[in-house]
N, C-alpha and C positions, 0 to 999 in steps of 0.2 A: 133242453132237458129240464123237466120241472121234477124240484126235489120238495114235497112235502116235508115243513119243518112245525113239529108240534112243539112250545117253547110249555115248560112246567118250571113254575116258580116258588120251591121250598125251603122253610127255615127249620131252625134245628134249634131249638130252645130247651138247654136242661133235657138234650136226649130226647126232647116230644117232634114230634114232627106236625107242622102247620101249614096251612097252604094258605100261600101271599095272594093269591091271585085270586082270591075266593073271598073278601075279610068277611062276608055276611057268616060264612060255617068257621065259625071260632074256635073251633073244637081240637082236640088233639088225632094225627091218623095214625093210623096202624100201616106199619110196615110189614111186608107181608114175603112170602117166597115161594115158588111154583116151580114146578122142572120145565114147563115150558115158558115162563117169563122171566124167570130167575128170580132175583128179589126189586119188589116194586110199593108203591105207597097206594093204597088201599084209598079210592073216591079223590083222589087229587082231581082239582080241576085240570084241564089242558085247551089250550087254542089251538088252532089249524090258520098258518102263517103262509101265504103265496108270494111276499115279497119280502126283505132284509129290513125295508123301513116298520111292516108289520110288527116282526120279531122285533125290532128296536123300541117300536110304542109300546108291546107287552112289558119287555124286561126294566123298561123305565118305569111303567105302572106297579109293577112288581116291586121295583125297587122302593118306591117311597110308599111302600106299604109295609116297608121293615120298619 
């Protein structure tokens, strides 16, 4: 069974929301709310991960982007 895992990597600075995984868009996102997505961060990057070591290389890259 293949479980597509999409990993998104965001920080919370002073209430702003940024996204780690992006550093080139510095910018601050907007968080946003839908009835059919519920509430979601507006232009976040994301990856599409087919293995554990995948997801592990993103959240580390993520990580020393804090």
């Amino acid at each position: 069974m293949l479980v597509p895992l999409g990993p998104q990597f965001k920080g919370f600075c002073w209430l702003q929301v940024i996204d780690l995984l992006n550093p080139s868009h510095r910018r601050y996102l907007s968080v946003r709310w839908s009835k059919n997505k519920g509430f979601y961060v507006e232009n976040l990057f994301s990856m599409e991960c087919e293995t554990l070591d995948d997801l592990m290389a993103v959240l580390e890259e993520g990580d020393t982007l804090v």
